[in-house]
matplotlib code that plots the C-alpha trace (Angstrom):
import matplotlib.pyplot as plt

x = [188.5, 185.3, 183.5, 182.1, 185.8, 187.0, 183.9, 185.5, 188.8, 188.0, 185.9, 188.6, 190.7, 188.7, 187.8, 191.8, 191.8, 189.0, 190.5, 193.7, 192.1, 190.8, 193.6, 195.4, 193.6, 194.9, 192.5, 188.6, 185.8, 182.1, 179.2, 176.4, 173.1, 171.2, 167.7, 168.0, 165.7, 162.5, 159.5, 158.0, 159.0, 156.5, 155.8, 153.0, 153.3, 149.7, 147.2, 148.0, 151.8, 153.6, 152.7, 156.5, 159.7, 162.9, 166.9, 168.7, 172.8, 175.5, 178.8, 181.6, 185.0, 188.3, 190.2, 193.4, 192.1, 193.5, 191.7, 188.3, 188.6, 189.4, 186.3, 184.2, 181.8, 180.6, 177.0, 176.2, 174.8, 176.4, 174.2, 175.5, 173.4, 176.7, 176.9, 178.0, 182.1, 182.2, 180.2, 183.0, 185.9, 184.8, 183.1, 180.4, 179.7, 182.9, 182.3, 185.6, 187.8, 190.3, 187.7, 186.6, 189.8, 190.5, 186.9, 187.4, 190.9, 189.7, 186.8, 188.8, 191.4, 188.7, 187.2, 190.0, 190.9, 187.0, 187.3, 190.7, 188.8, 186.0, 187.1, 186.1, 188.1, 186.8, 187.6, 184.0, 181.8, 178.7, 175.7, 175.4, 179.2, 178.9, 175.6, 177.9, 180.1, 178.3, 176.6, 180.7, 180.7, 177.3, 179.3, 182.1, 179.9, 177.9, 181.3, 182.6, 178.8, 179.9, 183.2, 182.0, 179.5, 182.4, 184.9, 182.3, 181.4, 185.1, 186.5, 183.0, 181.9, 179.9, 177.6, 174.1, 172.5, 170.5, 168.8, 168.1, 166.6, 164.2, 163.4, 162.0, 160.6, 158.1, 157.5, 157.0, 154.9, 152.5, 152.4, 151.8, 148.6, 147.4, 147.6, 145.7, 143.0, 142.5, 141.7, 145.3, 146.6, 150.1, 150.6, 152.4, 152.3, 156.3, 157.4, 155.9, 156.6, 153.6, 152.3, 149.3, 148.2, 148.5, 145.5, 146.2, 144.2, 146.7, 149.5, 148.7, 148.9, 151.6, 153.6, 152.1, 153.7, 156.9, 157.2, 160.7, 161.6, 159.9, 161.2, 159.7, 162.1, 160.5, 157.4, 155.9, 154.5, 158.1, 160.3, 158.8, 156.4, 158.7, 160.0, 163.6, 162.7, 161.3, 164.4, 166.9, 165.4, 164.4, 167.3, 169.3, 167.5, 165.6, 163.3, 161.0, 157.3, 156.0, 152.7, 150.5, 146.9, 144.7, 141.2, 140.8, 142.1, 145.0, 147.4, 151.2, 153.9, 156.8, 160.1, 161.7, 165.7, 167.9, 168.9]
y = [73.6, 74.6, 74.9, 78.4, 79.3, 77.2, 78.6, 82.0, 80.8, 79.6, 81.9, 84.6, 82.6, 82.3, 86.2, 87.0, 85.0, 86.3, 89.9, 88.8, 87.8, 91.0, 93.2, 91.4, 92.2, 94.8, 96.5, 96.0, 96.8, 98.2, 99.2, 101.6, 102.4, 105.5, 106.5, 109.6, 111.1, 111.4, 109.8, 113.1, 111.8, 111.0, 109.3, 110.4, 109.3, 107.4, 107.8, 104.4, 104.7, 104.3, 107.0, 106.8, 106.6, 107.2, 105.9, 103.6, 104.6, 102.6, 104.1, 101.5, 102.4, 100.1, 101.2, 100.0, 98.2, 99.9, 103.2, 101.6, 99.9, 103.6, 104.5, 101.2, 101.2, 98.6, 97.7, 95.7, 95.6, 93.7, 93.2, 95.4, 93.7, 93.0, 93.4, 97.1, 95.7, 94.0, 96.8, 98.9, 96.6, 96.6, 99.3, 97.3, 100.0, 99.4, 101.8, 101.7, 98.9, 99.2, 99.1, 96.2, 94.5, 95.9, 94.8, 91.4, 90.9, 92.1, 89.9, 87.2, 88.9, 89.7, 85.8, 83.9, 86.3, 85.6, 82.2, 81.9, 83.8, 81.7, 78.9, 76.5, 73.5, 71.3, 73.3, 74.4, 78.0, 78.5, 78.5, 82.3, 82.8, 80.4, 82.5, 85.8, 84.3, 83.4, 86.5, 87.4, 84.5, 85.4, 88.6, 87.0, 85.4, 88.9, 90.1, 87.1, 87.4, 90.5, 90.0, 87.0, 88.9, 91.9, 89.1, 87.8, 91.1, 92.3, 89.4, 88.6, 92.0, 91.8, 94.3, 93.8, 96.5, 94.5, 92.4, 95.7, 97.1, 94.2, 93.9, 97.6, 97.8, 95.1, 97.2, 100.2, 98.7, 97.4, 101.0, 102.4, 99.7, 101.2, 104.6, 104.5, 101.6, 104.2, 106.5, 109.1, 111.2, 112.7, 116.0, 118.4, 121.3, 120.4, 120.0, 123.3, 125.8, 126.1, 127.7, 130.0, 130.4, 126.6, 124.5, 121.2, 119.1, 121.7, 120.6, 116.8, 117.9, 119.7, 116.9, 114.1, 116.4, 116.4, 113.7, 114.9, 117.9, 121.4, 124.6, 127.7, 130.3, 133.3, 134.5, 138.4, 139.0, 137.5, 138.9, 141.6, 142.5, 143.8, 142.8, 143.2, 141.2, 138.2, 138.2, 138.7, 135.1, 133.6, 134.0, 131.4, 128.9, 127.5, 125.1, 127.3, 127.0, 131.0, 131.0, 134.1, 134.8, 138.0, 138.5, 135.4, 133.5, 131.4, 131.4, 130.7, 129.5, 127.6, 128.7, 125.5, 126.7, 127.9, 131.5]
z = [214.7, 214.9, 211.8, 211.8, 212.0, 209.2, 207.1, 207.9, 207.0, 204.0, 202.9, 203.4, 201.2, 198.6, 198.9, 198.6, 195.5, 193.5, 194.4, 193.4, 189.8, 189.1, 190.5, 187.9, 184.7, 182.6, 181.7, 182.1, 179.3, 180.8, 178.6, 180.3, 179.0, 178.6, 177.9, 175.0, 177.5, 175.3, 176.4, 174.9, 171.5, 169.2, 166.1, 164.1, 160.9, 161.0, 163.6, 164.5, 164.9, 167.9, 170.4, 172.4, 170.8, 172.5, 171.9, 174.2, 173.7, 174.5, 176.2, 176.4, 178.4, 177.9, 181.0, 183.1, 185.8, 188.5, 187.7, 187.6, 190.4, 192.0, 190.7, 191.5, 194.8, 196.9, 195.9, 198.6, 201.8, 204.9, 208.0, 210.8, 213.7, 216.2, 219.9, 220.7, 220.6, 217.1, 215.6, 217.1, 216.3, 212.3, 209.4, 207.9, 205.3, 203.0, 200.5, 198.2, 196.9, 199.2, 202.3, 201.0, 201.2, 204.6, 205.7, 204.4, 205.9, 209.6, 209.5, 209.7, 212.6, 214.3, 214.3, 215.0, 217.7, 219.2, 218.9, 220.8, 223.6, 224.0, 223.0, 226.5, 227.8, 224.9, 221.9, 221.8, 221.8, 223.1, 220.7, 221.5, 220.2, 217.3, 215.9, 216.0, 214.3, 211.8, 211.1, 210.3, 207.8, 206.3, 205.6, 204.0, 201.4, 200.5, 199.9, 198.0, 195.9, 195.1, 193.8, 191.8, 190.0, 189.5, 188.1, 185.5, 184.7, 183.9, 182.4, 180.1, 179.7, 176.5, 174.8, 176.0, 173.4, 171.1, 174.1, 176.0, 173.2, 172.5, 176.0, 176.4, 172.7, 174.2, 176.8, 175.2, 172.5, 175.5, 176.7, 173.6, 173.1, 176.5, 175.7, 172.6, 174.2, 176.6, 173.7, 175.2, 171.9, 171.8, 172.8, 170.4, 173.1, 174.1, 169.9, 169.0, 172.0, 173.6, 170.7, 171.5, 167.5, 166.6, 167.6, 169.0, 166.1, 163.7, 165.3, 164.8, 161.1, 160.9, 162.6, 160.0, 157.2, 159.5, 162.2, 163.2, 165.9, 165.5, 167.1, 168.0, 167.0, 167.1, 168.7, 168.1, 171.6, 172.9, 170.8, 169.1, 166.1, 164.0, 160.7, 162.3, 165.0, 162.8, 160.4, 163.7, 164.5, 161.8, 158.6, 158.4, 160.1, 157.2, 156.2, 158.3, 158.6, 159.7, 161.0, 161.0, 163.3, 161.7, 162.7, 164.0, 160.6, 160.8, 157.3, 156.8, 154.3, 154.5, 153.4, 152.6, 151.3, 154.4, 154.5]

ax = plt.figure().add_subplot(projection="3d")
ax.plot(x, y, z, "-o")
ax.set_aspect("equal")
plt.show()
């Protein structure tokens, strides 16, 4: 036989198997990872504190195996660069499991039947036929890449927080060292509304004294000068901090028991 063929053969085989494996699990464990979406975030408890803070959550799913492999999509990419009748004959963009399994079952259809047709007097294909198909077994292996990487993931899935964390504190530590080499302060404009009366240099105060989230609950020129306006927004919502701008003086208090 020739060996391009016997590649594919095998190659098939050894695909059918590994599929096999994880169509047999029960049920599979995945962790994903999220960025708490806060590179605006900051901690300003010194001057010299980090300027970028933000939380990495972990999400992890125990699931039967069949219904994440409903789910699951082929991240791959198979090269597609056939003569007119192959690329016809075959869907090299598998998308799904099950096109995977059909793409990797007519691959092999599709090569034995080639080689039967070409195959000359001596058991032999051209050089011409023999690069085609090996473009098929190339293909074969992507896939079987694929499912290897999918088998270890499923049957060794582990959580990979505490190395993911470490891995982008470094990075956000060498950012951080950047930003204040290059002399860049944090901007409070985002944590306190866009406030028009609160200076930014005020602000950078006001968030030393409280380094967590800050709110902008009520606003006169948005929601009305009016003492029925203020209390509408503000009751209830305590500890507050009420800022006040007269004749260009700026003077507050903070009411710090809710109600």
């Amino acid at each position: 036989m020739v060996a391009v063929i016997a590649g594919i053969k095998t190659c098939h085989e050894k695909n059918v198997g590994i599929m096999g494996r994880i169509e047999a699990l029960k049920e599979v464990t995945t962790f994903e990872y999220y960025f708490d979406g806060a590179l605006n975030r900051f901690d300003l408890e010194t001057s010299e504190g980090r300027h970028l803070s933000f939380e990495i959550p972990e999400e992890k799913t125990v699931q039967d195996v069949a219904l994440f492999l409903s789910k699951w999509r082929f991240p791959g990419t198979l090269r597609a660069d056939f003569p007119p009748f192959l690329q016809k004959a075959l869907d090299w963009h598998p998308v799904s499991w099950d096109d995977l399994k059909s793409l990797n079952d007519w691959n092999k259809k599709v090569a034995l039947s080639l080689g039967e047709c070409f195959l000359d007097k001596d058991g032999d294909l051209t050089e011409k036929e023999k690069a085609e198909l090996a473009k098929i077994l190339d293909n074969l292996k992507r896939v079987q890449k694929v499912l290897y990487d999918l088998e270890d993931q499923l049957v060794g899935a582990q959580s990979r927080l505490a190395q993911i964390k470490e891995k982008v504190s470094q990075r956000v530590e060498a950012l951080n060292a950047c930003l204040r080499e290059c002399g860049v302060l944090p901007s409070c404009e985002r944590a306190f509304g866009n406030s028009t009366l609160i200076p930014p240099h005020q602000r950078r105060l006001m968030s030393s004294w409280y380094p967590g989230e800050w709110h902008l609950i009520y606003r006169g020129t948005r929601d009305g000068m009016s003492a029925e306006a203020f209390h509408s927004k503000a009751d209830g919502r305590g500890p507050t901090v009420t800022v006040i701008s007269c004749n260009g003086n700026i003077f507050g208090g903070i009411h710090r028991c809710p109600g």
